[in-house]
C-alpha positions in Angstrom: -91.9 -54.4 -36.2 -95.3 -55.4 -37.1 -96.9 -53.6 -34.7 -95.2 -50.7 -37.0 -96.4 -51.9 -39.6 -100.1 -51.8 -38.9 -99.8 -48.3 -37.6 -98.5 -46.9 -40.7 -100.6 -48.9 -42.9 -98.1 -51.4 -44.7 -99.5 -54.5 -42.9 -101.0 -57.1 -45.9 -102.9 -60.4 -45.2 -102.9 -63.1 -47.7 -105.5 -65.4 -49.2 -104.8 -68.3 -50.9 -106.8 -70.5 -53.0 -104.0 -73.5 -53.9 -105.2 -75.7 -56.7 -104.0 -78.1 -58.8 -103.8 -76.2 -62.1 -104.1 -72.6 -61.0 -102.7 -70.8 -57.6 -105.2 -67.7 -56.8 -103.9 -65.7 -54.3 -105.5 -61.9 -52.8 -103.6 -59.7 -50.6 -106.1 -57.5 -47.9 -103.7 -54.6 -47.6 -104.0 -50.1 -48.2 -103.0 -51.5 -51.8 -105.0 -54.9 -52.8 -103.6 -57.3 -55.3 -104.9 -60.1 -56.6 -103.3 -63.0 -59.2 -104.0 -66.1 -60.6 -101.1 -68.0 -61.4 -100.9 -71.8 -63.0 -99.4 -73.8 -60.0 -96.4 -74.9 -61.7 -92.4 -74.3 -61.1 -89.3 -74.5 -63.1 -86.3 -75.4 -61.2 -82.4 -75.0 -62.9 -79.5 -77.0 -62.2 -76.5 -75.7 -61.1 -72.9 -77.1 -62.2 -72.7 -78.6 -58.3 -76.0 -80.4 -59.1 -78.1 -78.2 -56.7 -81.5 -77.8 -57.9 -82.8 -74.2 -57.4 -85.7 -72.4 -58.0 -85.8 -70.7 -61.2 -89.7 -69.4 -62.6 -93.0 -69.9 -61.1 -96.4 -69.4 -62.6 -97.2 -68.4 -65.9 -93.2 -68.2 -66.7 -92.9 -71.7 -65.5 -95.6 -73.0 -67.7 -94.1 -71.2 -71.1 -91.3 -73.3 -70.4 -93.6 -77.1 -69.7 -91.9 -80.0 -72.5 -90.0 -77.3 -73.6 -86.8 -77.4 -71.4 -83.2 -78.7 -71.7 -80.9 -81.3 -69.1 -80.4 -78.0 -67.1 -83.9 -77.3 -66.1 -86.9 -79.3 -65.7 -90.6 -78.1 -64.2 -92.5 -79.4 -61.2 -96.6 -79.7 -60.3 -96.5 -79.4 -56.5 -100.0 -80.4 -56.7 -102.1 -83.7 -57.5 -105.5 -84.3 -57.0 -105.8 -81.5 -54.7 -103.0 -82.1 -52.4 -99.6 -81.6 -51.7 -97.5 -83.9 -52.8 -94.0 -82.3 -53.2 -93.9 -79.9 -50.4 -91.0 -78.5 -51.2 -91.7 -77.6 -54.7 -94.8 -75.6 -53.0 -92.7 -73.7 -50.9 -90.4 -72.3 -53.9 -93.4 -71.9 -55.9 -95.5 -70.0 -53.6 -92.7 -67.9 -52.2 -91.6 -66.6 -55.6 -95.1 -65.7 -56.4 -95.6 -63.8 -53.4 -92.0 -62.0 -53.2 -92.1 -60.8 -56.4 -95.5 -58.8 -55.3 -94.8 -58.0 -51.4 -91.6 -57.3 -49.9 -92.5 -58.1 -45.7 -93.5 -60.8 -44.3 -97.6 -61.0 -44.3 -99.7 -60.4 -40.9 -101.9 -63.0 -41.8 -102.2 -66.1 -44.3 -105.2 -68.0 -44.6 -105.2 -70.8 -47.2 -107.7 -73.3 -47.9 -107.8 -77.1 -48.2 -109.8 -79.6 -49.8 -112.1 -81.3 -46.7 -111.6 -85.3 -47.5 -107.7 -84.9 -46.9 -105.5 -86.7 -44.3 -104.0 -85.2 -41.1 -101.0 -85.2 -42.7 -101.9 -84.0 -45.7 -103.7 -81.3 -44.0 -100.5 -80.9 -42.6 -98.4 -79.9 -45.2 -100.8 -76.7 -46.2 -100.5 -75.5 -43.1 -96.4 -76.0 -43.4 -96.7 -74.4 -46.5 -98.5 -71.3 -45.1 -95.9 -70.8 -42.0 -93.0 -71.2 -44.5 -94.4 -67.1 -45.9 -93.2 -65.9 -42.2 -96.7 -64.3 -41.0 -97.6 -63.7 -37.2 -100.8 -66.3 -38.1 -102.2 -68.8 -40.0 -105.5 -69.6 -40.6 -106.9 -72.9 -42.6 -110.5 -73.0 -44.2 -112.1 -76.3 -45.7 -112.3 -75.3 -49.6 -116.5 -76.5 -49.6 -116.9 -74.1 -46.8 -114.4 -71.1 -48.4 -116.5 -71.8 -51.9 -120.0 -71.6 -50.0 -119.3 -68.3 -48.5 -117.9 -66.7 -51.5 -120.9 -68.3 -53.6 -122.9 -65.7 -51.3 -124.6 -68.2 -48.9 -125.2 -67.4 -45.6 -123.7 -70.9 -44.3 -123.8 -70.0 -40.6 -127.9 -70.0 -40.3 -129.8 -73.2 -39.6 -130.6 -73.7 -43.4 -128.8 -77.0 -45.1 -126.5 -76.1 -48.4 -125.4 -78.0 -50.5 -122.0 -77.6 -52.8 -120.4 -79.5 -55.3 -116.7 -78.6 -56.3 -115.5 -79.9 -59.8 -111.8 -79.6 -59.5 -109.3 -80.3 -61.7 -107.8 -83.1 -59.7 -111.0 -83.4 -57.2 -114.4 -83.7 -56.7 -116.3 -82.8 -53.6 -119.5 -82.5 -52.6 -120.7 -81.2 -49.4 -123.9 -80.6 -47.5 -123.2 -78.2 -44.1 -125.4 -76.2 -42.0 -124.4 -73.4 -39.1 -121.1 -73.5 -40.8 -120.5 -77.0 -40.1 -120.0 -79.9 -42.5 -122.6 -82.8 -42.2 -122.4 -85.2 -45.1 -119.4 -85.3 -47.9 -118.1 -87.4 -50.4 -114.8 -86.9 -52.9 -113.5 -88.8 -56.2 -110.2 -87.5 -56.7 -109.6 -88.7 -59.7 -106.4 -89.9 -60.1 -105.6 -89.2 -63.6 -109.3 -90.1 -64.9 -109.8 -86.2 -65.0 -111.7 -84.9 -68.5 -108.1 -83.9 -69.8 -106.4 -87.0 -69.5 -109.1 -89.0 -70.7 -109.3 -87.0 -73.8 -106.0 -87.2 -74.4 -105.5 -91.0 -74.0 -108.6 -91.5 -76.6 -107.0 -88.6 -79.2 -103.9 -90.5 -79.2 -104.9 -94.4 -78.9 -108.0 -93.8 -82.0 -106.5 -91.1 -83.7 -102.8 -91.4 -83.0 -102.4 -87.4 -82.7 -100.2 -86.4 -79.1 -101.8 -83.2 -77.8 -100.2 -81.2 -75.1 -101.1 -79.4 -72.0 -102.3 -76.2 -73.0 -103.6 -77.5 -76.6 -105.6 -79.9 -74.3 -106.7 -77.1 -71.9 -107.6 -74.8 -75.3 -109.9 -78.3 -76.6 -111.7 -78.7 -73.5 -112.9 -75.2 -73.2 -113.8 -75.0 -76.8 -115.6 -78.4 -76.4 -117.6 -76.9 -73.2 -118.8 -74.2 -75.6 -120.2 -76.1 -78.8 -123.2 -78.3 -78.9 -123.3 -81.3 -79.6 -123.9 -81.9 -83.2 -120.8 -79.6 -84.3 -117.4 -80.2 -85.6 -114.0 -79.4 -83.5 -110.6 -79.0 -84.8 -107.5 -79.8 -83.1 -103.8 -79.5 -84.3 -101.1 -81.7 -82.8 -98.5 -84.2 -83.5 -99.0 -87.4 -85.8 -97.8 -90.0 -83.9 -97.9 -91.9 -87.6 -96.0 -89.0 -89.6 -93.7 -87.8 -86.9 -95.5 -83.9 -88.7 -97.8 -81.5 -87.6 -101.2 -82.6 -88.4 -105.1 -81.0 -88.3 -107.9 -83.2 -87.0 -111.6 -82.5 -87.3 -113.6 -84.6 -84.3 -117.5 -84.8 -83.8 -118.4 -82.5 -80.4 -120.9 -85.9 -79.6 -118.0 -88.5 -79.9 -116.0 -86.3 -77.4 -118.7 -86.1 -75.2 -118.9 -89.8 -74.9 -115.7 -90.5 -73.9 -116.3 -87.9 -70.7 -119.4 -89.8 -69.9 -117.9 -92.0 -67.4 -116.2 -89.2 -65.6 -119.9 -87.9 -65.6 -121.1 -90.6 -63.7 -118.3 -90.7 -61.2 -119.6 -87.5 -60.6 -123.2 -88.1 -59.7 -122.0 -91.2 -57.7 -119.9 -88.7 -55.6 -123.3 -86.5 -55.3 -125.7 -89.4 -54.7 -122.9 -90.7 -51.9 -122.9 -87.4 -50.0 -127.0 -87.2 -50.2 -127.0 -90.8 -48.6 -125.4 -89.2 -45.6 -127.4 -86.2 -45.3 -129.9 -86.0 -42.2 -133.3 -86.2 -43.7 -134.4 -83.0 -41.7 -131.3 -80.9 -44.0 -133.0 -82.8 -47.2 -135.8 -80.5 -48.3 -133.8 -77.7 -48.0 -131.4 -78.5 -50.9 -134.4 -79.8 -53.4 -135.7 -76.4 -52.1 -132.7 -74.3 -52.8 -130.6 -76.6 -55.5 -127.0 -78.1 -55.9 -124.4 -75.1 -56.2 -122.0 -76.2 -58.7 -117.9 -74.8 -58.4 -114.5 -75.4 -59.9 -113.9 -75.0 -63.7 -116.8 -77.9 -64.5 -119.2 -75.7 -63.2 -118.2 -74.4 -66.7 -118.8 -76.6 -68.9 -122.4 -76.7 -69.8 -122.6 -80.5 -70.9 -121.8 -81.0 -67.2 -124.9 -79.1 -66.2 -126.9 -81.0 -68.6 -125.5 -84.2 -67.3 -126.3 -83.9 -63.9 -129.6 -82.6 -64.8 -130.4 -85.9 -67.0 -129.0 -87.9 -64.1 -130.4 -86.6 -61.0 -134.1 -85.3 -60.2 -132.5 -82.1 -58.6 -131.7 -78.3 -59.4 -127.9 -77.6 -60.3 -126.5 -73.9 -60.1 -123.4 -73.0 -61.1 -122.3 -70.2 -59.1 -121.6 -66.6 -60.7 -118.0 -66.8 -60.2 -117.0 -70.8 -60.6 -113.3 -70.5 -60.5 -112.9 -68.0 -58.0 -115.7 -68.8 -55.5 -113.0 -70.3 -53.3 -110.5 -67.6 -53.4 -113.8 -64.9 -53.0 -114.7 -66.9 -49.9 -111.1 -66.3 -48.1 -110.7 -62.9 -48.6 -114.1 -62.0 -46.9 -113.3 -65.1 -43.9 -110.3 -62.9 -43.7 -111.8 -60.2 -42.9 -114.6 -61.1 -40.9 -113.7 -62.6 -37.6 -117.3 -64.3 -36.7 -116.5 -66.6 -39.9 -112.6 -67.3 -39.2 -113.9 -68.4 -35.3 -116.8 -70.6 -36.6 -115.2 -71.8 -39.9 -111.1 -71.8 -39.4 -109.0 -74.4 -38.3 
């Protein structure tokens, strides 16, 4: 039947980039797709008290503090990993039915490198449960590299630094392998949490999810001497309630993540092989994930370390960029594919 398939030009490979707040997923097929979905599911309960899938994505996170005793969501995902398998499974499969009726040739779905084998595991569980002939797993630093552009299998050391939502990574490979790495996953110290832990505790104004995710790309934007507003609940009032906060007193309650940061960086250079050394000073730090962003990020690691820092042109999708073209390009899925 697949053979069939590839003759008469309905065969489709998938690449997936699973992260903890967004899903990214491409299909390599006569007609391409490509969509970005926040990894999150909504699951209803039945009158029996079976629990079955009910939204996924975007649908899923309309309904987030928002749903009744008959329905509740799930966030398969925590600091980069899997940690409720089966919520991962219902989520990924409704996102990819709803798109592509067969079964997929081909799945290959990245992973962040400092995970366990049994973490590791469970991506590769969650690939085979999408029914394709193969699967193919790619370390996320690697996947990020190649679709940052670089040329990773050539004897020239690279360096990449991932700022995830639940992660951080930073990598130094060369010919396509990985020589020095540190991670910080950060275990809910991440730059929303934070910020909502000191909006509530000074302030005593509750903020949630996507208001927190609308203030911390607002934040990355302004400099450091404006005002930002913020509505929420009073935690005082029990009301709706406007709060105008200094851009500098926000920035100094991130500082601390900041450093965790270029400890994670400084860890990772400690490793790296002296030879591989003057080739990042020479070529820079490429920065991914969404703090690649933010540009009091940049400036921090600039202030902190002696070294050029680059964000790459397409921060939130170099990962998912890098699998589609190690999907296609067997020389990189032999030397870079697990």
């Amino acid at each position: 039947m697949r053979t069939w398939k590839r003759l008469f030009g309905s065969s489709c490979d998938l690449a997936i980039d699973l992260g903890t707040e967004n899903t990214l997923i491409q299909s390599r097929s006569r007609d391409a797709q490509t969509w970005n979905e926040p990894s999150i599911l909504a699951y209803a309960w039945r009158p029996d008290g079976a629990r079955v899938p009910w939204a996924a994505g975007q649908m899923a996170l309309r309904m987030e503090g928002r749903t009744n005793e008959a329905m509740d969501t799930v966030r398969p995902l925590e600091d980069g990993v899997i940690v409720h398998l089966q919520g991962a499974v219902d989520m990924l499969r409704m996102m990819v039915q709803s798109r592509i009726r067969m079964p997929p040739d081909q799945v290959l779905i990245s992973f962040p490198h400092a995970i366990t084998p049994i973490e590791k595991l469970a991506f590769r569980d969650l690939a085979r449960s999408l029914d394709p002939e193969r699967v193919l797993l790619v370390k996320e630093p690697l996947a990020a590299a190649v679709g940052s552009g670089l040329d990773i299998l050539r004897s020239h050391g690279h360096m990449i630094v991932d700022l995830g939502k639940g992660i951080v990574e930073a990598v130094v490979m060369v010919q396509g392998e990985v020589v020095a790495a540190s991670s910080l996953r950060l275990h809910g110290r991440t730059e929303n949490e934070r910020l909502e832990h000191y909006i509530k505790e000074r302030h005593g104004l509750l903020l949630g999810h996507a208001t927190l995710e609308d203030m911390k790309r607002r934040l990355h934007l302004k400099q450091a001497d404006e005002v930002l507003s913020i509505k929420g609940l009073s935690l005082t009032t029990g009301l709706p309630q406007r709060l105008d906060l200094r851009v500098q007193e926000l920035l100094e309650i991130l500082d601390p993540y900041m450093l965790a940061i270029v400890s994670c960086i400084v860890e990772a250079l400690e490793q790296t092989p002296v030879e591989l050394l003057g080739d990042i000073m020479d070529r820079g730090i490429r920065l991914t994930g969404g703090g690649a962003l933010s540009r009091h990020v940049l400036l921090g690691l600039e202030r902190n370390l002696p070294l050029k820092f680059i964000p790459v042109a397409e921060p939130l999708q170099a990962v998912a960029l890098g699998n589609l073209s190690i999907l296609a390009d067997t020389t990189l899925q032999r030397q870079l594919c697990s």
